[in-house]
C-alpha positions as CSV (number, residue, x, y, z in Angstrom):
1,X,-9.9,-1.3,25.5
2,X,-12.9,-3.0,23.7
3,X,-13.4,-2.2,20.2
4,X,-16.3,-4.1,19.6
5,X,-18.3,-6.7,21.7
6,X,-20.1,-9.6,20.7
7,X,-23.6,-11.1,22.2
8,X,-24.5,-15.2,21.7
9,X,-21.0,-15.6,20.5
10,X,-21.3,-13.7,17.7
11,X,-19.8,-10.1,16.6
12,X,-22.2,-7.4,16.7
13,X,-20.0,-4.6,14.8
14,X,-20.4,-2.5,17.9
15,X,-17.4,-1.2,16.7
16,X,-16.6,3.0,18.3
17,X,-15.9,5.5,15.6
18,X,-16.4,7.9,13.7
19,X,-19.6,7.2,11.9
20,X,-22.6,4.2,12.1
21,X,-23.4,2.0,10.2
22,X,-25.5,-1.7,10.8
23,X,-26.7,-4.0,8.0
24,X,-28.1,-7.4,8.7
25,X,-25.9,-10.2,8.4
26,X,-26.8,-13.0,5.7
27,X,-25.5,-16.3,4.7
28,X,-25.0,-15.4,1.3
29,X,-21.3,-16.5,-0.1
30,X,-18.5,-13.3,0.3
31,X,-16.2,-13.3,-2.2
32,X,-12.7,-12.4,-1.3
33,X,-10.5,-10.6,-3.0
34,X,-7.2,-9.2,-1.8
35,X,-5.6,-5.7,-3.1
36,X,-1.9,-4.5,-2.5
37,X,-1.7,-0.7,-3.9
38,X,1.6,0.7,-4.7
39,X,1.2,4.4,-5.4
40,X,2.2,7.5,-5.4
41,X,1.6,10.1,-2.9
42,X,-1.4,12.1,-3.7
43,X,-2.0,9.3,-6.8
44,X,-5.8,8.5,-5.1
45,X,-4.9,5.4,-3.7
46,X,-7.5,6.2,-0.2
47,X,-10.0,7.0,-2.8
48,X,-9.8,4.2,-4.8
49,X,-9.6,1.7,-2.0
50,X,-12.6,3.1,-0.4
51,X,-14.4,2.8,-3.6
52,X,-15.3,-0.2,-2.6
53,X,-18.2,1.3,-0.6
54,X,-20.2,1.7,-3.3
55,X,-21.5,-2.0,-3.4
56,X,-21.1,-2.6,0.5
57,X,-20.0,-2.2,4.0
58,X,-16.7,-1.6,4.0
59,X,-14.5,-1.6,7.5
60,X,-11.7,1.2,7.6
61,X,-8.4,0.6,9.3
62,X,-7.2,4.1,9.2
63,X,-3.6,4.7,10.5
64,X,-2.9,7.8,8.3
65,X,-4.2,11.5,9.9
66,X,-7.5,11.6,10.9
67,X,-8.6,13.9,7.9
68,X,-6.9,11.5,5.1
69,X,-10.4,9.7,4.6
70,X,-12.5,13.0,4.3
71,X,-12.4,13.1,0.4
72,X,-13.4,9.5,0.1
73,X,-15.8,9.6,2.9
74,X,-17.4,12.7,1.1
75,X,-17.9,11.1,-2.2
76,X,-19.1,7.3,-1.5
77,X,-20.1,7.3,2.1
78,X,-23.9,9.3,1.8
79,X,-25.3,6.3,3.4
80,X,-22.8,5.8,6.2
81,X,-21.6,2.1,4.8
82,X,-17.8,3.1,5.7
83,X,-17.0,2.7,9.5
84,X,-13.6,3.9,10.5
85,X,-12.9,3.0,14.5
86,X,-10.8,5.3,16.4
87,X,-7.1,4.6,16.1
88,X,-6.0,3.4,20.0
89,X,-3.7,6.2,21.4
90,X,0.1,5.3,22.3
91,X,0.2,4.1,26.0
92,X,3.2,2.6,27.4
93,X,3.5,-0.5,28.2
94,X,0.4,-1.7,26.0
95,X,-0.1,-2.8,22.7
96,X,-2.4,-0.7,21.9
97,X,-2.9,-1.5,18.2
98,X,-1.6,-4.7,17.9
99,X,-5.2,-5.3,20.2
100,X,-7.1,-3.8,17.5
101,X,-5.7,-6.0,14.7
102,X,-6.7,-9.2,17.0
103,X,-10.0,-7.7,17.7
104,X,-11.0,-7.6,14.0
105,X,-9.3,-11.1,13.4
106,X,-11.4,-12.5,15.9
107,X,-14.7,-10.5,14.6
108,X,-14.3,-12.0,11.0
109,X,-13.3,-15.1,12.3
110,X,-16.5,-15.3,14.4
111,X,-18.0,-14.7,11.8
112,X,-16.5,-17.3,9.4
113,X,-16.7,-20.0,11.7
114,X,-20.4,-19.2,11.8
115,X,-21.3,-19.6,8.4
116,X,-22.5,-15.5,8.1
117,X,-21.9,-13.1,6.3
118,X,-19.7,-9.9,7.9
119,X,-21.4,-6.7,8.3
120,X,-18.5,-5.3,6.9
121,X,-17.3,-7.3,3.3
122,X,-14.4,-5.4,3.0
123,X,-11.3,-4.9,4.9
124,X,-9.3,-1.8,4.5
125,X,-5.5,-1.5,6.0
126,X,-4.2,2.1,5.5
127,X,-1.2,2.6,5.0
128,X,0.7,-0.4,6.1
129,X,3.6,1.9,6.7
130,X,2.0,3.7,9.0
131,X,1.0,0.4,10.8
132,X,4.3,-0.4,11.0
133,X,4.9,2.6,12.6
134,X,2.0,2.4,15.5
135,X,3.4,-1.4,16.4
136,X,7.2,0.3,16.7
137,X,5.8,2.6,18.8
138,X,4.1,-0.2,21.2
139,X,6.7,-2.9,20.9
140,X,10.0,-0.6,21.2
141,X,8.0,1.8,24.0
142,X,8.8,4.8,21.5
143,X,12.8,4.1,21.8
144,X,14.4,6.5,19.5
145,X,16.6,3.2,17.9
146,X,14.5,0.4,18.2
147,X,15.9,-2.9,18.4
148,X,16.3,-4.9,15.4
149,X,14.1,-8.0,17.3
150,X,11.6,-4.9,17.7
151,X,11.4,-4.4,13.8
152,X,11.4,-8.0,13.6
153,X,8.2,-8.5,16.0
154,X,6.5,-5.6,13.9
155,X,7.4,-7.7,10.6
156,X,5.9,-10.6,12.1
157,X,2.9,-8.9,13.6
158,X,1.8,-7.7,10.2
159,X,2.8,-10.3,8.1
160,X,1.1,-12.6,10.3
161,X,-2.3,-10.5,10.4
162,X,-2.6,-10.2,6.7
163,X,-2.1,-14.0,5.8
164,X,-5.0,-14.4,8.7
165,X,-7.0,-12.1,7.2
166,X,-7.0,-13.4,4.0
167,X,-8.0,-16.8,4.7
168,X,-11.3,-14.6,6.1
169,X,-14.4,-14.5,3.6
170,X,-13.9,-10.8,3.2
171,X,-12.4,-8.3,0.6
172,X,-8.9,-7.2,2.0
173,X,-7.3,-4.0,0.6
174,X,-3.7,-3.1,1.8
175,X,-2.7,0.4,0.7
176,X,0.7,1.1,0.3
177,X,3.1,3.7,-0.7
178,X,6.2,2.8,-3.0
179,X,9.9,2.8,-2.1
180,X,12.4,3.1,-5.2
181,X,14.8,0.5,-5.3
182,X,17.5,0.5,-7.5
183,X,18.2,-2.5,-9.6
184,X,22.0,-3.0,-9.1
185,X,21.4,-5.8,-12.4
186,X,19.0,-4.0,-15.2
187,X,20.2,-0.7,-14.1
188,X,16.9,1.9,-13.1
189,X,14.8,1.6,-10.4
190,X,11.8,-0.9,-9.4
191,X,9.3,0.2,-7.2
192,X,8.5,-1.5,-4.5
193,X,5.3,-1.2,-1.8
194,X,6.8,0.2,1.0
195,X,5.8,-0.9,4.4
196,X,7.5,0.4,7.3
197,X,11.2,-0.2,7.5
198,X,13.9,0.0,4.4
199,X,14.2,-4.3,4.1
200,X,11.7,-4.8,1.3
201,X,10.8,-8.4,2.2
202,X,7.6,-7.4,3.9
203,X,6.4,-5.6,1.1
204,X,7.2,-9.1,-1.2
205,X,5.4,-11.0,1.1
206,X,1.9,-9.2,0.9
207,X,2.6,-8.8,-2.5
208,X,3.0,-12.7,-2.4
209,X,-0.4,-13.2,-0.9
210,X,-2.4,-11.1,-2.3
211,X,-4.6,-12.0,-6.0
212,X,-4.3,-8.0,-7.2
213,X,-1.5,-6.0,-7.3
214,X,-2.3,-2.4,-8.2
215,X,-0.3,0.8,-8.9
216,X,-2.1,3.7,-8.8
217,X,-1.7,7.0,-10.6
218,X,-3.5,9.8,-12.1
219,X,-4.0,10.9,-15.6
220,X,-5.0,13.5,-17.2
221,X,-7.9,13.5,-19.7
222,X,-10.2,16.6,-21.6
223,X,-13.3,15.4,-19.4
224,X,-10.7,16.5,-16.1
225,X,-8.2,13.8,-13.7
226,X,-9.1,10.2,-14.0
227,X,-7.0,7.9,-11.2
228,X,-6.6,4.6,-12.6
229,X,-4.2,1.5,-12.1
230,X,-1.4,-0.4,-13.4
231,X,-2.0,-4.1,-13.3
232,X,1.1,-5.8,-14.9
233,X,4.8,-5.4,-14.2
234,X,6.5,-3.1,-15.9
235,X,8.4,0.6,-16.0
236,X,9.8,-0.8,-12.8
237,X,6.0,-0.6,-11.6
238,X,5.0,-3.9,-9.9
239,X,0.8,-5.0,-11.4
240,X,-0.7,-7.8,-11.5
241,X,-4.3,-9.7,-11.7
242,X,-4.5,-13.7,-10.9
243,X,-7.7,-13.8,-12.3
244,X,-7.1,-12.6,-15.8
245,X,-10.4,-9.9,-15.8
246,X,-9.0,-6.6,-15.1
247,X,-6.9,-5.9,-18.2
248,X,-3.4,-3.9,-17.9
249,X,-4.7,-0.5,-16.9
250,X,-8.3,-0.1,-15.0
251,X,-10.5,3.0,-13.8
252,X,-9.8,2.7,-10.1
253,X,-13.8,1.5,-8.9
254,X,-13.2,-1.7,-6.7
255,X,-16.7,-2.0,-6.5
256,X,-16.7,-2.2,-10.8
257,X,-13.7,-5.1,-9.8
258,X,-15.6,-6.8,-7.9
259,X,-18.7,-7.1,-10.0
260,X,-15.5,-7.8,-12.6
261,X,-13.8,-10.5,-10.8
262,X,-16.9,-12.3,-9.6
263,X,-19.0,-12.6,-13.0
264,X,-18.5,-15.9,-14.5
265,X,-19.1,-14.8,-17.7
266,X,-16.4,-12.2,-17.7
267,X,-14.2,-14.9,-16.6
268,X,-15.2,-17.7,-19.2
269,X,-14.5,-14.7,-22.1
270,X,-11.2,-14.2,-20.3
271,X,-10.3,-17.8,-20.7
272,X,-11.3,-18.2,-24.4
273,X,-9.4,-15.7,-25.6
């Protein structure tokens, strides 16, 4: 199955979905910045991520329920800049979506090796446990116990794909939910970005490669719910910022981060201080 076909060598975005969008590609400079988002359920964290829509294109890996993007959709997609592409059904013997992760690898990679800009700046996986869960499917042939080398083909599949993809000029955002852990040495619990499958070492690694680590929660003000985001570690939360702008607790607005991350001025105050 073709989810998207190029023309001249180059990708056209001719991606099937559920809603069009085309903008013109440029050559002007994409700046990349990578998002891992611990959270809660319920805590905002498909909101937030698509947030990003506000100041651009923003490509939507959906593997939650079909319905999990309506809110966001609703709120920052008037002028259709989010396209989400139909998740490939199950079909044995195929791997279905391990196709469509290589499809947008090659699409941004097209586009990379081109010198343009992608139609759609920024990447969103959501959730990576429910990716895991699609490649099980495929790679195990919806075996009631998988294989350990299946869960080990998965953890390579993924872990593989996101290191690509960020090495892409193009804003990647991996949403994840969290998985208590107990710290057998501090006593308590550390919360960890779950991904699939109870060994947390996937989850380390994308936290690993990623420049912002997030965890996302709601709070409760007069004006009515805000959703905003730890960025340092702590309370057995995982947060972090490598570049310094963000502070220890933001409004969730990617778009307001990017404008954030990528003002040098904002960065040269950082650095003074």
């Amino acid at each position: 199955m073709r989810l998207y076909t190029t023309q001249g060598g180059e990708p056209n975005g001719d991606l099937p979905g559920r809603s069009e969008y085309a903008a013109s590609a440029d050559r002007r400079a994409v700046r990349q910045r990578l998002v891992v988002r611990p959270r809660l359920s319920k805590s905002g964290k498909t909101t937030g991520a698509l947030s990003a829509a506000k100041a651009d294109g923003v490509l939507c890996l959906n593997f939650d329920q079909r319905n999990s993007t309506f809110y966001a959709r609703r709120h920052f997609d008037p002028d259709g800049r989010i396209r989400e592409p139909e998740m490939p059904p199950y079909e044995q013997g195929k791997q279905s979506t391990e196709m469509l992760l290589n499809e947008v690898a090659v699409m941004y990679s097209q586009a990379a090796m081109s010198g343009q800009r992608p139609i759609w700046p920024t990447v969103v996986a959501d959730p990576i446990g429910q990716l895991h869960r699609r490649l099980l499917d495929d790679v195990s042939k919806r075996a009631l116990k998988p294989s350990l080398d299946a869960y080990l083909d998965v953890t390579t599949i993924i872990s593989r794909w996101c290191k690509f993809m960020c090495d892409m000029p193009c804003n990647l955002i991996l949403v994840c939910h969290e998985r208590p852990v107990k710290d057998e040495v501090e006593g308590g619990f550390v919360r960890l970005p779950f991904t699939g499958t109870t060994n947390p070492d996937l989850g380390q690694r994308l936290v690993e490669m990623v420049d912002v680590v997030a965890y996302c929660g709601r709070k409760e003000t007069p004006e009515g719910p805000r959703y905003v985001a730890q960025l340092y570690n702590g309370n057995g939360r995982q947060g972090g910022d490598r570049f310094g702008v963000l502070g220890d607790f933001r409004e969730i607005d990617l778009a307001e981060w990017f404008q954030a991350i990528g003002n040098p001025s904002t960065t040269q105050q950082e650095e003074a201080a």
